[in-house]
ZADO-1210 file (C-alpha; in nm, 4 decimals, padded with zeros to 6 digits):
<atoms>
<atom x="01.9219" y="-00.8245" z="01.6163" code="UNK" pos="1"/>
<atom x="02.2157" y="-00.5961" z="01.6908" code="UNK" pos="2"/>
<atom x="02.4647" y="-00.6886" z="01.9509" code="UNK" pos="3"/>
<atom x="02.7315" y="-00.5327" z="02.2255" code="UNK" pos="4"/>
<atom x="03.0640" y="-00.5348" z="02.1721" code="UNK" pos="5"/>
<atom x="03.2989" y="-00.3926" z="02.5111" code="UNK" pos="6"/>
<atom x="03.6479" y="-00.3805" z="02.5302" code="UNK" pos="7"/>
<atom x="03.7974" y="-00.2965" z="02.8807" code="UNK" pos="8"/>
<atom x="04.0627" y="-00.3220" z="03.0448" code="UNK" pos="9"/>
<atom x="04.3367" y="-00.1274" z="03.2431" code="UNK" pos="10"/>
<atom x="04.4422" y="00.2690" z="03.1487" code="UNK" pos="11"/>
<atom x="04.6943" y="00.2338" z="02.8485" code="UNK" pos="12"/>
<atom x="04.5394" y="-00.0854" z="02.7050" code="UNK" pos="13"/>
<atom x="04.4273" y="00.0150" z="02.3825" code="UNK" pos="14"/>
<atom x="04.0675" y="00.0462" z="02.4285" code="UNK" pos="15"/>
<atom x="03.9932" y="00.3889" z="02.2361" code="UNK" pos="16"/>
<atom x="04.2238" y="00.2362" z="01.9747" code="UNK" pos="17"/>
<atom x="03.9779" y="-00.0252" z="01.9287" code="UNK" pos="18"/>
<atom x="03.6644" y="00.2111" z="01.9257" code="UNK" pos="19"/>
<atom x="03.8442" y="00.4435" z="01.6759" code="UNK" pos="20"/>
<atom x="03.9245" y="00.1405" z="01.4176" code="UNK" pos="21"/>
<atom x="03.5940" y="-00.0268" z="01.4617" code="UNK" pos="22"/>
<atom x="03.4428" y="00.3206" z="01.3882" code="UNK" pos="23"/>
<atom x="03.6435" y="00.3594" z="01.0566" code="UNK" pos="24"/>
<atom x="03.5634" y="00.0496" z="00.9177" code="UNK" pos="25"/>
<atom x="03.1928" y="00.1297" z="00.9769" code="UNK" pos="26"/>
<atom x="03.2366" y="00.4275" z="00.8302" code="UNK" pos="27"/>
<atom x="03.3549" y="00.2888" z="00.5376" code="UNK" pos="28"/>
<atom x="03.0917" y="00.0192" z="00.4787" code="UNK" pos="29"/>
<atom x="02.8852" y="00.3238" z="00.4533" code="UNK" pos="30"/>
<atom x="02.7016" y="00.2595" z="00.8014" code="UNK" pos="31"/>
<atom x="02.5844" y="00.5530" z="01.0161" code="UNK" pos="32"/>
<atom x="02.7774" y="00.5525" z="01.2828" code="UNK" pos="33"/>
<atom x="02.8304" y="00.8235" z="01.6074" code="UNK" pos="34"/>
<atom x="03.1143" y="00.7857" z="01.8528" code="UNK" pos="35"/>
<atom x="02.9576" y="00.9200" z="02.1844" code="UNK" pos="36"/>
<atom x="03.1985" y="01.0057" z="02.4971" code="UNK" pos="37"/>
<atom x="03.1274" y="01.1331" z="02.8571" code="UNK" pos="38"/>
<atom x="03.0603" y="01.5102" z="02.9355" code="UNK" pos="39"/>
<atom x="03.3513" y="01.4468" z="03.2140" code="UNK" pos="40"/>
<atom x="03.5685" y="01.3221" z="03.0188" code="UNK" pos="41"/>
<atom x="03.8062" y="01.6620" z="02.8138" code="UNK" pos="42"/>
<atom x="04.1443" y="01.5124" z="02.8452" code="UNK" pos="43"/>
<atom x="04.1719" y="01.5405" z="02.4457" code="UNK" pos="44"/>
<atom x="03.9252" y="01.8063" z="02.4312" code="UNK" pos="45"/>
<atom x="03.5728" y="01.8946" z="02.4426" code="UNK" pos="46"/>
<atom x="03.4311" y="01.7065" z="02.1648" code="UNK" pos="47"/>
<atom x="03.7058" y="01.4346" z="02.1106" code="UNK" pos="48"/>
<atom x="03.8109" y="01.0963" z="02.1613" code="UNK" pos="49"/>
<atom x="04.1665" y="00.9971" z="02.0948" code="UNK" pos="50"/>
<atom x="04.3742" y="00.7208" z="02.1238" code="UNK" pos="51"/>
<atom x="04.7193" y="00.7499" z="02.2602" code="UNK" pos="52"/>
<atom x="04.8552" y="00.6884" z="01.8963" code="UNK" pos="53"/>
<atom x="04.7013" y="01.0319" z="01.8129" code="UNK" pos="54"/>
<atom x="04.3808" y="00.9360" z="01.6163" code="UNK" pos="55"/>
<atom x="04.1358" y="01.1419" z="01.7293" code="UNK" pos="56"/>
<atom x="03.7579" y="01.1317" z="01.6017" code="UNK" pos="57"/>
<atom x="03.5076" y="01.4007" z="01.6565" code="UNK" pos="58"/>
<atom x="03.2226" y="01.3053" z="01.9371" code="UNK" pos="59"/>
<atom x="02.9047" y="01.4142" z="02.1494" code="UNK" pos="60"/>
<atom x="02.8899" y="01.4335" z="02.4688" code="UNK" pos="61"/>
<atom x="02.6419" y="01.2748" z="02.6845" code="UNK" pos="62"/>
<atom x="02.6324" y="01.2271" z="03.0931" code="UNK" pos="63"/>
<atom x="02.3424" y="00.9533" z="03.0800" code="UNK" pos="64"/>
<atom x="02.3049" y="00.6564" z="02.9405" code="UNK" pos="65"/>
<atom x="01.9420" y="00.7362" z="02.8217" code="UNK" pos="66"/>
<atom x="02.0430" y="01.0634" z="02.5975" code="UNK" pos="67"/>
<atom x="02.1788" y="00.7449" z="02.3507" code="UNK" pos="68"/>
<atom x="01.7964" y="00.7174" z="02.2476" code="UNK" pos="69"/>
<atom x="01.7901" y="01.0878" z="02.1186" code="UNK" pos="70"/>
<atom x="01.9877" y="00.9581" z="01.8599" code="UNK" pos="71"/>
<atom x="01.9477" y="00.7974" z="01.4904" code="UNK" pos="72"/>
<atom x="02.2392" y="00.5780" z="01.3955" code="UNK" pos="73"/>
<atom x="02.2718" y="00.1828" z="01.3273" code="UNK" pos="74"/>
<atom x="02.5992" y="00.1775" z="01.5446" code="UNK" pos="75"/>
<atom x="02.6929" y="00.3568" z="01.8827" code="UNK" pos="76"/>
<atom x="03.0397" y="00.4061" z="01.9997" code="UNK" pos="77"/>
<atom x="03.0838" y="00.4973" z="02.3436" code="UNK" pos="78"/>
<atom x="03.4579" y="00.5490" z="02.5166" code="UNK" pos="79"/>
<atom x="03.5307" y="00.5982" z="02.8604" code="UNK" pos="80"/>
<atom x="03.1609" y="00.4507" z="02.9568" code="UNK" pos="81"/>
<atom x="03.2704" y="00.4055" z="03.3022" code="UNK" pos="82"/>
<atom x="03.2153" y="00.8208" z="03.3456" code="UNK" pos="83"/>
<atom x="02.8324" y="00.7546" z="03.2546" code="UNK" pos="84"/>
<atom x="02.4948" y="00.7504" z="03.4808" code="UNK" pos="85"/>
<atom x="02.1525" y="00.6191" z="03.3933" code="UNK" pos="86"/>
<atom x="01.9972" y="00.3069" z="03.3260" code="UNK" pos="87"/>
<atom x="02.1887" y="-00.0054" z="03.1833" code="UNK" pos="88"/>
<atom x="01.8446" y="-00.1126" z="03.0229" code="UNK" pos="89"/>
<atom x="01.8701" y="00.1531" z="02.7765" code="UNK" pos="90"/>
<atom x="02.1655" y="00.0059" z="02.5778" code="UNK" pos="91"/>
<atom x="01.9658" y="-00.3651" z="02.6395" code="UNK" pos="92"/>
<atom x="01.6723" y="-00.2213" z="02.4673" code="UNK" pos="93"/>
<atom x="01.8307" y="-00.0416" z="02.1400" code="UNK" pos="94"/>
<atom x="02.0768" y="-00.3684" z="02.0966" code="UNK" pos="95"/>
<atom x="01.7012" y="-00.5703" z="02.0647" code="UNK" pos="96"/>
<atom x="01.6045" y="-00.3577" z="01.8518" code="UNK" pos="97"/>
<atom x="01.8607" y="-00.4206" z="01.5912" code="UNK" pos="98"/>
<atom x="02.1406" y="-00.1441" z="01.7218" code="UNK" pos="99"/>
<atom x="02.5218" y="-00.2069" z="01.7370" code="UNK" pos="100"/>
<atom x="02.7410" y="-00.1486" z="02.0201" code="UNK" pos="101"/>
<atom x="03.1087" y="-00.1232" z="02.0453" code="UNK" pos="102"/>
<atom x="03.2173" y="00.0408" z="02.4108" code="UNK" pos="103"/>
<atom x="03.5486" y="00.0928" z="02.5682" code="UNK" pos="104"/>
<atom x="03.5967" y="00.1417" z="02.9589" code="UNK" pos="105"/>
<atom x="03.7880" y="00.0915" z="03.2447" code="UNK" pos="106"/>
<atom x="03.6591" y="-00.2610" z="03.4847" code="UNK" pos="107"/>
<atom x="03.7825" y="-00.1480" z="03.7701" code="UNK" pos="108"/>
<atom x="03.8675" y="00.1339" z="03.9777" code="UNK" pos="109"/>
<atom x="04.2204" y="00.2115" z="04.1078" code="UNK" pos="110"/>
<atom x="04.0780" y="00.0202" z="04.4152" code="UNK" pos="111"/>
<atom x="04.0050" y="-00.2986" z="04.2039" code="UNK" pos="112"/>
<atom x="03.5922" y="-00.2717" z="04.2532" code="UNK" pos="113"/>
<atom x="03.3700" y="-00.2283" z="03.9340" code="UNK" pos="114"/>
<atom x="03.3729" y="00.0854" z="03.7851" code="UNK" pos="115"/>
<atom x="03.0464" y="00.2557" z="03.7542" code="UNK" pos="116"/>
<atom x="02.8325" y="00.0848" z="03.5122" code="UNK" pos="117"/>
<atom x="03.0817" y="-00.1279" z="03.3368" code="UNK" pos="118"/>
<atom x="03.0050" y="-00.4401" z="03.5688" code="UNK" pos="119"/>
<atom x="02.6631" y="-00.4204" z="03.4674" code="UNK" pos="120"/>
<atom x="02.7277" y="-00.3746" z="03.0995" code="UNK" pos="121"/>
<atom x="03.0033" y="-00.7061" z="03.0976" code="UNK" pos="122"/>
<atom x="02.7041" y="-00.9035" z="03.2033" code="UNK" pos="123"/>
<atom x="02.4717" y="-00.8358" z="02.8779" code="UNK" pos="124"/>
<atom x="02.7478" y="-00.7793" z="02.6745" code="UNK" pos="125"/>
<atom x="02.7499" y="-01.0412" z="02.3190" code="UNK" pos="126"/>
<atom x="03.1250" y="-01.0195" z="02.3087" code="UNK" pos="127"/>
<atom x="03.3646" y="-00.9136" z="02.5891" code="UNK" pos="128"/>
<atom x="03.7498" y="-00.8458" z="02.5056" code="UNK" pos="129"/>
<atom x="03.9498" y="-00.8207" z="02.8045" code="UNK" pos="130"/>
<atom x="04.2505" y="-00.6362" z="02.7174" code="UNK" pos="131"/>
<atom x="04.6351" y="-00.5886" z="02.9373" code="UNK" pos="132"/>
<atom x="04.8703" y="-00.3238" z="02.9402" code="UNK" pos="133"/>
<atom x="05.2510" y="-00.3322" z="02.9920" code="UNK" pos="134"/>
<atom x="05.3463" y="-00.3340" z="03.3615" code="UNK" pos="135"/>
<atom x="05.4720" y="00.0268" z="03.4647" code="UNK" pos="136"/>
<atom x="05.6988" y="-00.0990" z="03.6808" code="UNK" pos="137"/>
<atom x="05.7778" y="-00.4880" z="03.6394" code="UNK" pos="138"/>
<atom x="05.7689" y="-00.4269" z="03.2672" code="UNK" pos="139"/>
<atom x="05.5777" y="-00.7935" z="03.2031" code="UNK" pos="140"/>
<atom x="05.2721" y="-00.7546" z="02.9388" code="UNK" pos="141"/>
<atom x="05.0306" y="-00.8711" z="03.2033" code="UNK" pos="142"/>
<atom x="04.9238" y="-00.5188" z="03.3693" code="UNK" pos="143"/>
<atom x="04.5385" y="-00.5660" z="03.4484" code="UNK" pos="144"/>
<atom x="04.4901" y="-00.3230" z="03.6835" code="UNK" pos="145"/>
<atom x="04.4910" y="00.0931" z="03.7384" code="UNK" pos="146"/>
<atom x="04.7235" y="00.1898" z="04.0056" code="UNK" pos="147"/>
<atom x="04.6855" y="00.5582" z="04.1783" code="UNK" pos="148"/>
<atom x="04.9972" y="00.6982" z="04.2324" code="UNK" pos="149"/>
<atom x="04.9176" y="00.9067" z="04.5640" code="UNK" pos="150"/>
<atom x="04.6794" y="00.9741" z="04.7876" code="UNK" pos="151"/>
<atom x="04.2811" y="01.0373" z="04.6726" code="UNK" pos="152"/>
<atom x="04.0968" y="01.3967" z="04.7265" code="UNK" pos="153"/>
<atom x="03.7813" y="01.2400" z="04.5959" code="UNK" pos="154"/>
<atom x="03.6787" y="00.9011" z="04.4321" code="UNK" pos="155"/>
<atom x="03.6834" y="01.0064" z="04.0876" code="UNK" pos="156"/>
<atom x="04.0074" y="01.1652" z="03.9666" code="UNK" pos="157"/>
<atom x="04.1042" y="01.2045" z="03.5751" code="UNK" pos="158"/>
<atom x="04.4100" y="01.2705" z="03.4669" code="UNK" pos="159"/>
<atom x="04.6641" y="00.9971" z="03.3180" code="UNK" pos="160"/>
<atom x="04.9631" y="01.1176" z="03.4946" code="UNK" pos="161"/>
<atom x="04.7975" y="01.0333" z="03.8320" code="UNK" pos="162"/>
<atom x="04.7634" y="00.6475" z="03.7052" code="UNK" pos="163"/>
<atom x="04.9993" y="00.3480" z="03.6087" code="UNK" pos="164"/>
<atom x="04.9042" y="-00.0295" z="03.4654" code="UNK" pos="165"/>
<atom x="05.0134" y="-00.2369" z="03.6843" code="UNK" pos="166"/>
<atom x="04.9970" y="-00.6633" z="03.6564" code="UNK" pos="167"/>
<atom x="04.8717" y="-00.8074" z="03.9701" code="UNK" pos="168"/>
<atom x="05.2282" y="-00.8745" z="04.1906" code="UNK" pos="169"/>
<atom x="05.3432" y="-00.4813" z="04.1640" code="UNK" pos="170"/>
<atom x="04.9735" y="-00.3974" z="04.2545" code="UNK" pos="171"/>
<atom x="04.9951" y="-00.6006" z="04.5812" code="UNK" pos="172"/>
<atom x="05.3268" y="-00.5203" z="04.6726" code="UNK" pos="173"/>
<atom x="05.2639" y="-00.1131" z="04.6018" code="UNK" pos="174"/>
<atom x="04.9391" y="-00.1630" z="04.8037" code="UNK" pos="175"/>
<atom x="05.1688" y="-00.2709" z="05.0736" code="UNK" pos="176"/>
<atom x="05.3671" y="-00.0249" z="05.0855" code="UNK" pos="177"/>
<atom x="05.7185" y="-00.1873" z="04.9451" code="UNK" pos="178"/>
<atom x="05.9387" y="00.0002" z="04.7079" code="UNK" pos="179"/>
<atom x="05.9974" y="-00.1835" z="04.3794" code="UNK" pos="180"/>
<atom x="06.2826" y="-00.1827" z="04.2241" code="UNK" pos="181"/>
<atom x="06.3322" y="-00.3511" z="03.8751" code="UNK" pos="182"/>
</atoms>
């Protein structure tokens, strides 16, 4: 039986860290591995994911959840799986069939409701790490949440310099409208 492993959390967490070390020491037991990333996703390039320490590990692109079947490997990586469409069921079905999972994504939007499919995948998920940032603005180590800094053109906007971690007291207050000043 294989199993799903998510870590999520806020922007600047350490999530693709994660993906990227669990995907080297697969690699070096000698299992077949493929890291897998959203078509939407190019912030480190086409065909990359990278963490923020600079590791960077060659991936394909997919836009649907389903494509994952097209391929043969004992463990999937997926990063950013919030960007992805299709059918939840898919990942269900390959873990039951002996697959591995390890997945990073954001929970929530900027607007603190579940992002995309991520909800759905916490639910079936075998093990769950639920990861915190530091606080762009209070500096505490209990940021939990993606702040937009500005107004919205559309409801999905990429870019890191557009969002800040933020722990639950500077989100309210920023929502509000107050000026913080630390």
């Amino acid at each position: 039986m294989g199993d799903i492993n998510v870590f999520s959390g806020p922007m600047k967490c350490g999530k693709s860290e994660q993906i990227i070390n669990e995907f080297t020491k697969h690699q070096i037991a000698g299992k077949k591995a493929m890291m897998f990333k959203p078509k939407i996703d190019d912030r480190a390039g086409e065909t990359l994911v990278a963490s923020r320490n600079g590791r960077k590990i060659n991936a394909i692109n997919i836009e649907k959840i389903e494509e994952l079947e097209d391929y043969d490997t004992d463990v999937f990586f997926i990063d950013e799986f919030q960007f992805l469409k299709g059918n939840i069921d898919t990942i269900e079905n390959l873990a039951t069939k002996g697959k591995k999972f390890y997945i990073a994504g954001l929970n929530l939007t900027a607007e603190k409701k579940p992002f995309g499919k991520m909800g759905d995948l916490l639910c079936i998920s075998d093990n769950v790490k639920m990861m915190t940032s530091i606080c762009e603005v209070c500096k505490n180590d209990n940021a939990i949440f993606s702040y937009y800094k500005g107004k919205k053109n559309c409801d999905i906007e990429i870019g890191d310099a557009k969002y800040i971690p933020v722990c639950r007291h500077c989100y309210e207050k920023l929502n509000k409208g107050n000026t913080i000043f630390y």
